[in-house]
Every structure is written in C-alpha cells, then in structure tokens.
C-alpha positions in Angstrom: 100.2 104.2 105.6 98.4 105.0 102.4 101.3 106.4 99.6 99.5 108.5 96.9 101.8 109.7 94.0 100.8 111.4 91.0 104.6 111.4 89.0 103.1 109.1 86.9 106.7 108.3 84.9 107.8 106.4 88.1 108.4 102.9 87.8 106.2 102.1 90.8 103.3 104.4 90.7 100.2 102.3 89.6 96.8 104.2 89.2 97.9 107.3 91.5 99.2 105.2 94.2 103.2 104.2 94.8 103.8 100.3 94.9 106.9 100.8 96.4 107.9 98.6 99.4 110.4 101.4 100.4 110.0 104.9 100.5 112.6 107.4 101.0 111.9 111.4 101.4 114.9 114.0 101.4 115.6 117.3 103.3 114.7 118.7 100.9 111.3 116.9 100.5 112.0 115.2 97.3 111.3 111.6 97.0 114.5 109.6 96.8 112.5 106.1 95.4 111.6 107.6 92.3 112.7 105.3 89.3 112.2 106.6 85.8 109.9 104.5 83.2 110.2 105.6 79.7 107.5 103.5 78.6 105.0 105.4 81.2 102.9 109.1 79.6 103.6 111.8 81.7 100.2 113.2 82.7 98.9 116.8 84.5 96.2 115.4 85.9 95.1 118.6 88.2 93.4 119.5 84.5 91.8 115.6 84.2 90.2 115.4 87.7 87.2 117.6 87.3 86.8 116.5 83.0 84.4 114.1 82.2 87.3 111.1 82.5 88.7 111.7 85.8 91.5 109.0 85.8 91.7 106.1 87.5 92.6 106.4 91.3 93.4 102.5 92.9 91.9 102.5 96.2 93.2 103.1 99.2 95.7 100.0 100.8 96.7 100.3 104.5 100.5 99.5 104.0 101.9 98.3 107.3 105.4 97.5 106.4 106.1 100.0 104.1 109.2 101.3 105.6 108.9 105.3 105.3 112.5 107.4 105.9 112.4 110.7 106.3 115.0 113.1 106.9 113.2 116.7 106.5 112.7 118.8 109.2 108.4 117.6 109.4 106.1 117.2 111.9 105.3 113.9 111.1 109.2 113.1 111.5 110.5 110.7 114.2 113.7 110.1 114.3 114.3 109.7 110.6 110.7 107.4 110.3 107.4 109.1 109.1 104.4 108.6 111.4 101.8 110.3 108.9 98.7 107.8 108.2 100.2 108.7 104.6 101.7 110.9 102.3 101.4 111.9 98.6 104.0 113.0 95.6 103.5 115.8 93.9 105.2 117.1 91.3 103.6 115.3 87.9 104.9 118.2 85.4 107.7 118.7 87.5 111.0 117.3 87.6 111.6 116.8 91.0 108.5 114.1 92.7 108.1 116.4 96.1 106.5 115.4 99.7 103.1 117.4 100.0 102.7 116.1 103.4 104.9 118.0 104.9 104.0 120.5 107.9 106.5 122.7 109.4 107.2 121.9 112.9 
C-alpha cells in the first residue's frame, strides 16, 4: 500500500508520503494518525505543483505491513481493513487531514 499525504504539519508525513507504521481512517473519513509538528511549514501545494519548483514527492514504497483501519462506509472497506493498493490525505490548508480515496459503495 502506497500512503500519500499532503498535511504537511503531521509528524510523520516525509516529502508527501506518511511514514506512519499505522494508519487509522474515521467514519467520517478523517485520518485518526495525524500528530501535529509545530516545527513543520504548512504548505498549499495544489498552487506549487505546476510552478517552476514543484516540491519534492519521495517515491513510491510498497508498504506491506502497514496496518490500514478503516471504519467508513468505502468500497475499499473489509471488515474494518482497507484493501486499496493506497490512499492519500488531503486536506493541507485544512484542519481536518481527510481520506480522498474513498468511493461510495
């Protein structure tokens, strides 16, 4: 599973991409692992991607152990486990880091 995140204040989100051994989504889509840094910029970086210094994006890591709960109503949801190939977290500006994978079942 390949977990891209752009809430770049979390504690665990390195280059675009969550480091976090444990993931954790709500009903409500919102990502329960998120973990403030106050030493890390908040950046929108929908503007950045197309500029002349796109930023950095780590490559993509097939994570096999990365234990993925889910408890929204999702496609991709088996009994409480994600099955997507991967997901990403939306919501830099935002307050709330949200599931963008999601597809209504």
């Amino acid at each position: 599973m390949d977990l891209r995140c752009r809430k770049t204040t979390c504690k665990f989100n390195k280059d675009l991409t969550c480091m976090a051994k444990n993931v954790g989504i709500t009903q409500k889509l919102v990502c329960k692992t998120f973990e403030l840094d106050k030493g890390k910029e908040e950046q929108d970086f929908s503007k950045l991607i197309f500029s002349e210094n796109p930023p950095k994006i780590a490559d993509y890591r097939h994570l096999r152990d990365v234990c993925l709960k889910c408890n929204a109503k999702c496609l991709f949801n088996n009994e409480g486990c994600c099955l997507a190939n991967g997901i990403t977290i939306n919501a830099s500006l935002q307050k709330e880091p949200k599931c963008m994978t999601y597809l209504k079942p």
